[in-house]
C-alpha positions as a printed NumPy array, in Angstrom:
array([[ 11.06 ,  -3.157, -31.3  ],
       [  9.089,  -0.381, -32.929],
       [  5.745,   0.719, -33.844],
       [  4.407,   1.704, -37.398],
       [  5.161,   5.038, -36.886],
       [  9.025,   4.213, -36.494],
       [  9.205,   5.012, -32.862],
       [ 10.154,   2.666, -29.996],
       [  7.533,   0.775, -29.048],
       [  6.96 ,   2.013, -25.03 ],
       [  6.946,   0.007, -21.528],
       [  2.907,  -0.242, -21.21 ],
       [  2.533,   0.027, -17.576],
       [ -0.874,  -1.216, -16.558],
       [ -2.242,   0.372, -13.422],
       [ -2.712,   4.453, -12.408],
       [ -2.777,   3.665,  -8.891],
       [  0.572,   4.878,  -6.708],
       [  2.48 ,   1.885,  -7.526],
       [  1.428,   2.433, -11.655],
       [  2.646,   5.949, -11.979],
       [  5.875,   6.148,  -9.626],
       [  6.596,   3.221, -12.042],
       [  5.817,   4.738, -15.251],
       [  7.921,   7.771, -13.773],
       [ 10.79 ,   5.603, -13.325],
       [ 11.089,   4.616, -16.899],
       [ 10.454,   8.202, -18.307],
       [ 13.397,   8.843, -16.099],
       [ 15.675,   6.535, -18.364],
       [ 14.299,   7.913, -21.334],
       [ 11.923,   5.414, -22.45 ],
       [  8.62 ,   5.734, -23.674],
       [  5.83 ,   4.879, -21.496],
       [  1.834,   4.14 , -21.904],
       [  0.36 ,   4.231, -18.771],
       [ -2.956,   1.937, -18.712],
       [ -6.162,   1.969, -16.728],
       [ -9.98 ,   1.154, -16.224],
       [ -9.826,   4.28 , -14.309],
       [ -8.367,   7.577, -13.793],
       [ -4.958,   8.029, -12.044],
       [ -5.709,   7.109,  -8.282],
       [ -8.895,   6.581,  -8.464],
       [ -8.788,   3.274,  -6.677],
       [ -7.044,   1.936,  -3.708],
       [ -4.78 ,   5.175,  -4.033],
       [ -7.543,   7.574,  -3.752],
       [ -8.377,   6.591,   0.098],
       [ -5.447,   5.413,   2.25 ],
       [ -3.974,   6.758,   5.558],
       [ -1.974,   8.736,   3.693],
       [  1.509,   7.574,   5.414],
       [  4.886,   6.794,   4.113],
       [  7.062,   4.544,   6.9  ],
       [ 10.09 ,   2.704,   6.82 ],
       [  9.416,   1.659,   9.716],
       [  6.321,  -0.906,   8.855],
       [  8.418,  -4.092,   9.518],
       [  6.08 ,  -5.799,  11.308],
       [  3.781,  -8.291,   9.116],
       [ -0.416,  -8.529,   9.211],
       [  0.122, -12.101,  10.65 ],
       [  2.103, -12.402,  13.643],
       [  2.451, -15.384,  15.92 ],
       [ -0.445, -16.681,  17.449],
       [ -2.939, -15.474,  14.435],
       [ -4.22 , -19.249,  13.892],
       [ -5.993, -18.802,  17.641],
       [ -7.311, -15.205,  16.079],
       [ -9.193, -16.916,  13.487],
       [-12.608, -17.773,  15.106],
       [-13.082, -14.148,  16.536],
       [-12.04 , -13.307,  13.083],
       [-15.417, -14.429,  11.55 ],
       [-17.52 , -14.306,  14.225],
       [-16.773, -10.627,  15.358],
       [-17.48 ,  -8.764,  11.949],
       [-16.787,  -5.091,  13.291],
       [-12.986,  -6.516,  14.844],
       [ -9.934,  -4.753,  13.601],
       [ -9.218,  -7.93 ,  12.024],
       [-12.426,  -9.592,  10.357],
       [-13.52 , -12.127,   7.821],
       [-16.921, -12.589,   5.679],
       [-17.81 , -16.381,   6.47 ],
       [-19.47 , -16.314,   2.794],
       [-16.104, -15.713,   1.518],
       [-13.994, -18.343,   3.266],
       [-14.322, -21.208,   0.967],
       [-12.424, -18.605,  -1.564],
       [-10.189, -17.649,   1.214],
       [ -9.184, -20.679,   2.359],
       [ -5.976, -21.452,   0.186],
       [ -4.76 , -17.591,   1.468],
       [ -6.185, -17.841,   4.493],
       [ -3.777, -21.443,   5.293],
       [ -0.721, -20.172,   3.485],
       [ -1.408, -16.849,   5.757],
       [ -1.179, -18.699,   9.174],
       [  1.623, -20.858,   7.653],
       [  3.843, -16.938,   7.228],
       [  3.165, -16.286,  10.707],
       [  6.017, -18.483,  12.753],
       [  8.449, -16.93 ,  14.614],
       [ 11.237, -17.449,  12.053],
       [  8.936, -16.791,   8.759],
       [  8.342, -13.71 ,  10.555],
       [ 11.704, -12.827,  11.425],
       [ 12.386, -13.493,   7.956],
       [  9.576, -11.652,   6.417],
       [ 10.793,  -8.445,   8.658],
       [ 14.113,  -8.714,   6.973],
       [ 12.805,  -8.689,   4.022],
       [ 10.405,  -5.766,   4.269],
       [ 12.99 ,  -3.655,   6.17 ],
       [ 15.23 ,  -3.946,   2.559],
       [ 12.463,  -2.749,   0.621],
       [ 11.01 ,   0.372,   3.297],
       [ 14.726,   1.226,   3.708],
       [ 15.216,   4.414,   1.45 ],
       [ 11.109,   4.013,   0.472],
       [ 10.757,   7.869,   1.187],
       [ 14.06 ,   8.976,  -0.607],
       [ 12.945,   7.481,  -3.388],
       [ 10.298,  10.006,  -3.958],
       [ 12.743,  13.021,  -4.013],
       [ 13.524,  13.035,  -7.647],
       [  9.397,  12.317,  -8.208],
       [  8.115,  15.072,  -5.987],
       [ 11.123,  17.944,  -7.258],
       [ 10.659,  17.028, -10.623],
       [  6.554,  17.245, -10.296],
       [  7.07 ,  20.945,  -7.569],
       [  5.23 ,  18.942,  -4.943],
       [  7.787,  18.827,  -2.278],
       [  5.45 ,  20.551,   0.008],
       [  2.817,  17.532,  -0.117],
       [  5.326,  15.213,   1.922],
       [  5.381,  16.06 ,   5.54 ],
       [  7.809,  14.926,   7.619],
       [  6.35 ,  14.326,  11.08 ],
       [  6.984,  11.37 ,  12.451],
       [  3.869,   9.294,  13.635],
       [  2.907,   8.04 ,  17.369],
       [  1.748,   5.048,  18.295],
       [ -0.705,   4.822,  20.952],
       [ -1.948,   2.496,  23.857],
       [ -4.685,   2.97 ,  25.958],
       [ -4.001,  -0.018,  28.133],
       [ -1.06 ,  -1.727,  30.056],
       [ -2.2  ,  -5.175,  28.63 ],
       [ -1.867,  -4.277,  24.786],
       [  1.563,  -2.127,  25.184],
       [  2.639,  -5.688,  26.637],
       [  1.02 ,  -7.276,  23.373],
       [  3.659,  -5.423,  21.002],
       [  6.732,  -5.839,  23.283],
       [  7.653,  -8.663,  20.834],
       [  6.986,  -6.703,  17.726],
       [  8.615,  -3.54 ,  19.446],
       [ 11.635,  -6.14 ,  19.85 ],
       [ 11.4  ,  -6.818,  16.302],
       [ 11.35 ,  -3.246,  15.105],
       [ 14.502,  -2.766,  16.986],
       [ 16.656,  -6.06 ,  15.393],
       [ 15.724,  -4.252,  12.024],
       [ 17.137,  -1.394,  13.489],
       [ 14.039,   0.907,  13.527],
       [ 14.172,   4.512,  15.075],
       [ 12.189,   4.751,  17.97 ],
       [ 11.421,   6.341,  20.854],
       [  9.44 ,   5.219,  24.105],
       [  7.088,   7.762,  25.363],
       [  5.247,   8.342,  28.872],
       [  1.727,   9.57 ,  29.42 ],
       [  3.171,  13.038,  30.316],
       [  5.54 ,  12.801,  27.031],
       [  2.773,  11.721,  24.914],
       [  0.419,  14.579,  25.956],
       [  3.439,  17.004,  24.807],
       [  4.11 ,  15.788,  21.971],
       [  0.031,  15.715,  20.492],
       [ -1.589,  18.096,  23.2  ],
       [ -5.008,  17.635,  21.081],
       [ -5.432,  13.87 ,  22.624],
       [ -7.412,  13.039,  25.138],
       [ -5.736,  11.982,  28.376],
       [ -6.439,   8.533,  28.323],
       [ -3.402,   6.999,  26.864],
       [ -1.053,   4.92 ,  29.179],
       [  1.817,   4.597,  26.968],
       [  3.243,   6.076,  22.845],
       [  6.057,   5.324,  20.428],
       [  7.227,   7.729,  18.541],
       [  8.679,   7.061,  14.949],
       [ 10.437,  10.301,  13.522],
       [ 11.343,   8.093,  10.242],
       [  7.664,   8.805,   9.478],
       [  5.981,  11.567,   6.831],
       [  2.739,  11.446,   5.25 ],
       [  1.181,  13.545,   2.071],
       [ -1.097,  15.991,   2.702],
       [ -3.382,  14.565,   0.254],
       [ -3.383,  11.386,  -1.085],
       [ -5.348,  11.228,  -3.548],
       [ -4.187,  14.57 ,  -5.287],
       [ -0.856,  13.624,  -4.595],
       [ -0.76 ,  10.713,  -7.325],
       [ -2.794,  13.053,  -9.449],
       [ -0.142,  15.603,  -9.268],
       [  2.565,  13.139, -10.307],
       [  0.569,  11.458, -12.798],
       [  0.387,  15.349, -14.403],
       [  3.754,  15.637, -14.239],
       [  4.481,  12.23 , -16.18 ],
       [  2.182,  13.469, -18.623],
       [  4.208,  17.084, -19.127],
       [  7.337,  15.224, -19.183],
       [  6.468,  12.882, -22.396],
       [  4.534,  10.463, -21.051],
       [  0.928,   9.318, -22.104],
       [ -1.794,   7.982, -20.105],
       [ -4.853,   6.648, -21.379],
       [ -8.21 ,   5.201, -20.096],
       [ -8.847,   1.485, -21.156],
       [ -9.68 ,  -1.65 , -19.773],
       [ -7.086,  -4.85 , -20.414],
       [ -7.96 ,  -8.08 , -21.964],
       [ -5.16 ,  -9.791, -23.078],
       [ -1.746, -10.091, -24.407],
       [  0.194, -10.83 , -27.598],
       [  3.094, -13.071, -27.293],
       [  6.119, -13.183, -29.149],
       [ 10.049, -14.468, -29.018],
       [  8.923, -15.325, -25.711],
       [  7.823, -12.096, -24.251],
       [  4.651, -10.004, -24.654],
       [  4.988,  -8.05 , -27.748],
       [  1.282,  -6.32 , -26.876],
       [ -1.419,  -5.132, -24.892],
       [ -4.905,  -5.72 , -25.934],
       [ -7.425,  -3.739, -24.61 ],
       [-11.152,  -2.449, -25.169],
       [ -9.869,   0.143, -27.434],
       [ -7.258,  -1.952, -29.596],
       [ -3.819,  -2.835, -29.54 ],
       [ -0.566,  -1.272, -28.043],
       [  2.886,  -2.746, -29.789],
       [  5.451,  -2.864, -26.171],
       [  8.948,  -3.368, -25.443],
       [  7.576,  -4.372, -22.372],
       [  4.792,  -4.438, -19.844],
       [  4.531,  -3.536, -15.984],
       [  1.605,  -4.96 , -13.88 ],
       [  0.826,  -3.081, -11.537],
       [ -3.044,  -2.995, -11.255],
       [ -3.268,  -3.67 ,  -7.326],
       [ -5.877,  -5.925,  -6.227],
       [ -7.001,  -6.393,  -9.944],
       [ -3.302,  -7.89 , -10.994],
       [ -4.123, -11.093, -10.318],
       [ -6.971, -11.466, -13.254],
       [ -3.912,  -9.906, -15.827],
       [ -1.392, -12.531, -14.335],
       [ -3.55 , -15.408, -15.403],
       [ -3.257, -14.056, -18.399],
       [  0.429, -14.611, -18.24 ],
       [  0.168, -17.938, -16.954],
       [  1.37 , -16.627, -13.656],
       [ -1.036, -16.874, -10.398],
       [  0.509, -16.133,  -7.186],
       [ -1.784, -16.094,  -4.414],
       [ -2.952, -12.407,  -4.23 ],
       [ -6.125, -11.442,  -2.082],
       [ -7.322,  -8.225,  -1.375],
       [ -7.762,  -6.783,   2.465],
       [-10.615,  -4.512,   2.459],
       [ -9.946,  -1.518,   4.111],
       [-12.279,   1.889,   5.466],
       [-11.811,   5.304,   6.031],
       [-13.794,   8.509,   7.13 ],
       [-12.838,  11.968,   6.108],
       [-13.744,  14.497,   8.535],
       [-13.69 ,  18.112,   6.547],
       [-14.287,  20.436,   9.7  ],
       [-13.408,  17.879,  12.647],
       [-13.141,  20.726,  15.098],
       [ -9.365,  19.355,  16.007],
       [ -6.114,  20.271,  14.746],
       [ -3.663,  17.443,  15.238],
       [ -0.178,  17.739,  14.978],
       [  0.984,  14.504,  13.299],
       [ -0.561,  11.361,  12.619],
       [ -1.859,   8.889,  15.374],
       [ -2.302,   5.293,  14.914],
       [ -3.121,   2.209,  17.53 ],
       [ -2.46 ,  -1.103,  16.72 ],
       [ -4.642,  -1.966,  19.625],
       [ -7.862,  -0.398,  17.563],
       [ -6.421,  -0.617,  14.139],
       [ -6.569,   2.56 ,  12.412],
       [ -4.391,   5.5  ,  11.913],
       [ -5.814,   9.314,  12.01 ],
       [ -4.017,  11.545,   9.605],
       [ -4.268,  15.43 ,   9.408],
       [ -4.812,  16.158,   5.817],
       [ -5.538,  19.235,   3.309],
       [ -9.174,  17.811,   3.414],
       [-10.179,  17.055,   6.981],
       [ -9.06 ,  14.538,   9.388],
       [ -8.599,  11.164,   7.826],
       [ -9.938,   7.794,   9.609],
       [ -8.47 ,   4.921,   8.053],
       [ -7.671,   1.137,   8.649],
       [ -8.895,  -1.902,   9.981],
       [ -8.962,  -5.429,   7.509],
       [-11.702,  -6.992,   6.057],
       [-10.971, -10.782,   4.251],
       [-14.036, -10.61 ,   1.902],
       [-12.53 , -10.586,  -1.737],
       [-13.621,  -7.558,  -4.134],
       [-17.533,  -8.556,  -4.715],
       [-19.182,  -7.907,  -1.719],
       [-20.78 ,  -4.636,  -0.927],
       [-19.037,  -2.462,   2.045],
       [-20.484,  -3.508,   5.566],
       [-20.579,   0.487,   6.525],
       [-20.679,  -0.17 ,  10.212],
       [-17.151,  -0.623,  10.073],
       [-16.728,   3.01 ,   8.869],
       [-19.059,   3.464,  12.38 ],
       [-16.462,   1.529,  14.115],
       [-14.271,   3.877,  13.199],
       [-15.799,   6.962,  13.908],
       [-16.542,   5.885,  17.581],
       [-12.776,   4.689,  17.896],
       [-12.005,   8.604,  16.973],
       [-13.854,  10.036,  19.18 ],
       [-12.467,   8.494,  22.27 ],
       [ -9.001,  10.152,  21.328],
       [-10.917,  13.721,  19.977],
       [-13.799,  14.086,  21.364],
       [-16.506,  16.223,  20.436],
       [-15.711,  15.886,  16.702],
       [-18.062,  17.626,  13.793],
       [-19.251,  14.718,  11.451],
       [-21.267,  17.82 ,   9.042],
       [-20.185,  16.811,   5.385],
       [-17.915,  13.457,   6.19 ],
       [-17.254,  11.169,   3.351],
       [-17.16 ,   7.381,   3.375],
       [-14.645,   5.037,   1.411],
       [-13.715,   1.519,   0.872],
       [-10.824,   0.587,  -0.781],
       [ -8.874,  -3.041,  -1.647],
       [ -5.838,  -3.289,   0.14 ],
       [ -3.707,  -6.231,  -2.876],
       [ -2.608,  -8.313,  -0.398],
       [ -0.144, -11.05 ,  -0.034],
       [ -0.617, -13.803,   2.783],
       [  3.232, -13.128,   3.541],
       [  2.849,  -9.097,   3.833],
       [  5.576,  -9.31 ,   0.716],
       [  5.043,  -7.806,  -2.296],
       [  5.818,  -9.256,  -5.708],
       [  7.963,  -7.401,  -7.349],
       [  9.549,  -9.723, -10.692],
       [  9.963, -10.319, -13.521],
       [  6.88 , -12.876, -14.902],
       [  8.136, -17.002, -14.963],
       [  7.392, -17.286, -18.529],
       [  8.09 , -13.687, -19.982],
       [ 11.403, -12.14 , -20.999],
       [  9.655,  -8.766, -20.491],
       [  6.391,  -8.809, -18.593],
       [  7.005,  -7.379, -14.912],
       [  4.907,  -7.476, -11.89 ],
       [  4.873,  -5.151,  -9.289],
       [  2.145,  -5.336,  -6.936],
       [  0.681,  -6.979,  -3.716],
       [  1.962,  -4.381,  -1.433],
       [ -0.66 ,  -4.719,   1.3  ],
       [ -0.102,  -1.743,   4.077],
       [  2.491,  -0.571,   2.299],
       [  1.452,   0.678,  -1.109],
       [  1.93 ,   4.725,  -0.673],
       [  5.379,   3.808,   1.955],
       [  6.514,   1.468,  -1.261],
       [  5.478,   2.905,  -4.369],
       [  8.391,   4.738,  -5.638],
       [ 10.832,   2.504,  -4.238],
       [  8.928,   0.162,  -6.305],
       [  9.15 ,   1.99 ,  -9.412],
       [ 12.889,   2.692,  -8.782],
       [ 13.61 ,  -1.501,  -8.932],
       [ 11.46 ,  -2.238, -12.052],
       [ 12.955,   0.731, -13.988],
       [ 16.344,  -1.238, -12.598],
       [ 15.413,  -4.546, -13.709],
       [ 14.108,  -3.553, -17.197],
       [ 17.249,  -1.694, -17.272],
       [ 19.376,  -4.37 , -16.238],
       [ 21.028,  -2.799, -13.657],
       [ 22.695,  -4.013, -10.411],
       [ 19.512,  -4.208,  -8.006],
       [ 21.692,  -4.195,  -4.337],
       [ 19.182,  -6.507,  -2.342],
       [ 18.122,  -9.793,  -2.509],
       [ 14.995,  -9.658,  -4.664],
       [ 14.196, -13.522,  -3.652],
       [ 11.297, -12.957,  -1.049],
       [  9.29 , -10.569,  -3.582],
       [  9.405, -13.71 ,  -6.174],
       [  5.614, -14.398,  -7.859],
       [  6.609, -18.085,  -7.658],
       [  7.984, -18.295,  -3.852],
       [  4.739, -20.115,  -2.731]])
């Protein structure tokens, strides 16, 4: 296909978060053209405020066993790691039962299988991205701790330790002594760590998709700033975006809009069961602390992250949809967690955030090709995992457009497995 000016008509990838442009970077790698699409500018939404990290080791899904019991203190305990609106539950509720339905002992053992293909080679898959853009310095490989302040909750993971270890997950056991070594700016009261050296994070998240988006744009590609509203069909594909500024001719089109893909998949007669997990951070500019690697508790859920800008406080869920206005005590919850583990910390000029976390009730992403479209592709739904997944993302829908031999079983990352 062409346009009227005689060129190819370009791969109209519709999204400038993480996910958007290590896709569109993809296909400029193969030598297409590419229109990269959004409301917004590049990382300007869920992308601008995450923890920053990208694992391979993040094999574990949201919903474990035993989450159905979880569900009461899940709406009546709004400040919880894990919380729910009540307002939103009627919404929520076809999620919310397909949700508890992923979390069995052998959909879970499953689900980790199928996560640990996809976060296998997930930071690799940035090389080319970050040499090509001169940002090699933005990824640091660390490693990240895990930490327990309690006997009873380093118990509560034995199982999902176990399961990190069938998927065959580096890690390494660490003692209160060994833990104080390895991050001497904690405060002694940690009982137990786990150390994952698979782990790195970017130094800055949000100028980190900023800088790649630049380099997209330097290497041929175009970006432009426009809201979607529909799609022209043809031969049974999409031969066109529509949007608030007119109509792009495509060879094909990527969705990849986060939390906001599931409006542009209606469009394509396509609805799998996307929700969005509402997630907080604080940025601390002068925190007074210096760690030396990332910290994260699964007991507290959050993850503190050294960056270029301060200490970042990120995590915790919130089921409650993309309406409602941030409840900002959970940014309080937050700082108060902190402080236990640095105390003393300067709050002068900290920054609040909330972000929507495109969530799946099975922790999988979809990654596809649309049902009913030779050449509409979805890639989104990645949960936790957007930053760890993003260019291994980009790297299979640049395969599949290609038609190339993927190497894994792309059957659990189906829009129509529910």
């Amino acid at each position: 296909m062409s346009t009227e000016d005689g060129k190819a008509a370009p791969v109209v990838v519709v999204g400038a978060g993480i996910v958007g442009v290590c896709t569109a970077l993809y296909l400029l790698r193969d030598g297409r053209r590419v229109v990269l699409l959004d409301r917004g500018g590049p990382g300007e939404g869920t992308s601008f405020g995450n923890g920053s990290i990208i694992t391979e080791e993040a094999v574990v899904p949201v919903q474990t066993p035993g989450i159905l019991w979880k569900v009461p203190r899940m709406v009546l305990d709004p400040l919880g790691p894990l919380a729910l609106r009540w307002q939103y539950l009627p919404r929520l509720a076809p999620w919310l039962i397909q949700f508890i339905g992923a979390s069995s002992p052998r959909r879970v053992e499953e689900i980790s299988i199928a996560l640990r293909a996809l976060l296998r080679g997930a930071t690799a898959a940035y090389d080319p991205l970050v040499k090509a853009a001169g940002i090699q310095d933005m990824i640091k490989r660390s490693g990240w701790v895990s930490v327990y302040e309690t006997d009873a909750g380093f118990r509560a993971y034995q199982p999902m330790l176990e399961l990190q270890r069938r998927r065959g997950v580096n890690l390494e056991i660490l003692s209160a002594p060994e833990l104080r070594q390895l991050e001497p700016a904690l405060a002694p009261i940690f009982k137990h760590g786990v150390f994952y050296p698979d782990v790195s994070y970017t130094v800055d998240n949000f100028r980190f998709v900023q800088e790649l988006a630049a380099a997209f744009v330097s290497s041929g590609g175009t970006i432009r700033r426009e809201t979607v509203s529909g799609f022209e069909r043809a031969d049974g594909g999409v031969s066109a975006v529509i949007t608030d500024h007119g109509r792009t001719a495509c060879e094909a089109v990527v969705i990849a809009a986060g939390a906001w893909s599931k409006a542009l998949t209606a469009m394509l007669g396509c609805r799998p069961p996307l929700d969005t997990e509402r997630g907080y951070h604080l940025t601390l500019p002068n925190p007074g602390v210096s760690p030396r690697l990332p910290v994260y508790s699964t007991e507290r859920g959050f993850v503190c992250t050294p960056l270029e800008t301060g200490l970042r406080v990120a995590g915790t869920v919130e089921l409650g949809g993309l309406d409602k206005a941030p409840d900002w005590r959970r940014a309080e919850v937050l700082f108060e967690n902190v402080s236990r583990w640095y105390p003393g910390l300067d709050r002068k000029d900290e920054t609040k955030w909330m972000g929507y976390r495109p969530s799946m009730p099975d922790s999988l992403p979809v990654i596809d090709r649309a049902p009913q479209h030779r050449n509409a592709y979805l890639a989104f739904g990645h949960g936790h995992c957007g930053l760890s997944l993003a260019a291994r993302t980009g790297e299979l829908v640049a395969d599949m457009i290609a038609g190339r031999e993927i190497g894994i079983d792309m059957a659990p990352y189906r829009a129509d497995r529910f």
